[in-house]
N, C-alpha and C positions, 0 to 999 in steps of 0.2 A: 913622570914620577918613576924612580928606579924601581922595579919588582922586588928588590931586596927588601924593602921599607914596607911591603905589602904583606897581610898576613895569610898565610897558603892556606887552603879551604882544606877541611878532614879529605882524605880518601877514602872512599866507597868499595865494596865488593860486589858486582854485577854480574850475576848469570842471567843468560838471555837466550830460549830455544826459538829456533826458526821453526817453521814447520811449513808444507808446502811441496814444491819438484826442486827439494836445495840441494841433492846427493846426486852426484852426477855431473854437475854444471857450474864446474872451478871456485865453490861458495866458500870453501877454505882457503881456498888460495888466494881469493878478493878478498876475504877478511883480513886477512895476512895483510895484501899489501895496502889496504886502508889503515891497518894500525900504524904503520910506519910514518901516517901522515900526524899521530895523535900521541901525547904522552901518558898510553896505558902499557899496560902491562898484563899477561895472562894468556889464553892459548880458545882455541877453536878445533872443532872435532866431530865426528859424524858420530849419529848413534844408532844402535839398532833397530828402532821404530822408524829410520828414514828423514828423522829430522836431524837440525845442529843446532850444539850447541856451543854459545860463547860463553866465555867468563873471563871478566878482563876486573883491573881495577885501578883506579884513577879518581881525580877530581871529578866530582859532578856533574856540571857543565860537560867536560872533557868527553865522559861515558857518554852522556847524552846525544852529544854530535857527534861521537864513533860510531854510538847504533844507527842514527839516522844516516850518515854517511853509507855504510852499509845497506841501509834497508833503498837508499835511493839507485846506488849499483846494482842491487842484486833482484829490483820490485818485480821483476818479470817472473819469478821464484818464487817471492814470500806470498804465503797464504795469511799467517799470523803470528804473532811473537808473543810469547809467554814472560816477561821479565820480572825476578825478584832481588833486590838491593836489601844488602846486609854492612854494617860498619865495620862486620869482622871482617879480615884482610886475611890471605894465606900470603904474603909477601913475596909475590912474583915478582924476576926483575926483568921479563924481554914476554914481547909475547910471539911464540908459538903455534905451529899446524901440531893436531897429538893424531897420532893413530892408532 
């Protein structure tokens, strides 16, 4: 069935902190390049308390296997993930390492 004929699921707003030994240990730079495997959009970033955070956004599904993608590269890191989904959308169009 051609995907044109399909109707496209909302986009999602997904921020999502890691927390753990994620600073230090290229967790930006694997986000990065997981996302190129995924059609989100949004940016990744370290924060003062030593955690990161993501915030991408995408179809549902989509986000879902980017984080888990993620959390499977990076498990030797992650302690625990905080994630909150919103419908609002800041209209990112690539995603981004922010410093």
């Amino acid at each position: 069935m051609p995907t044109d004929s399909m109707p496209s699921l909302p986009k999602q707003h997904v921020r999502c902190v890691f927390a753990g030994n994620v600073q230090g240990v290229s967790f930006r730079y694997a986000a990065f390049q997981v996302a190129k495997s995924f059609d989100v959009a949004g940016y990744v970033r370290n924060l003062p308390d030593g955690s990161v955070e993501l915030v991408a956004e995408g179809g549902p599904q989509t986000i879902n296997d980017f984080i888990a993608a993620i959390e499977r590269r990076m498990a030797a890191y992650i302690r625990n993930k905080q994630v909150t989904t919103s419908p609002d959308l800041a209209g990112y169009t690539e995603f981004e390492i922010r410093f």
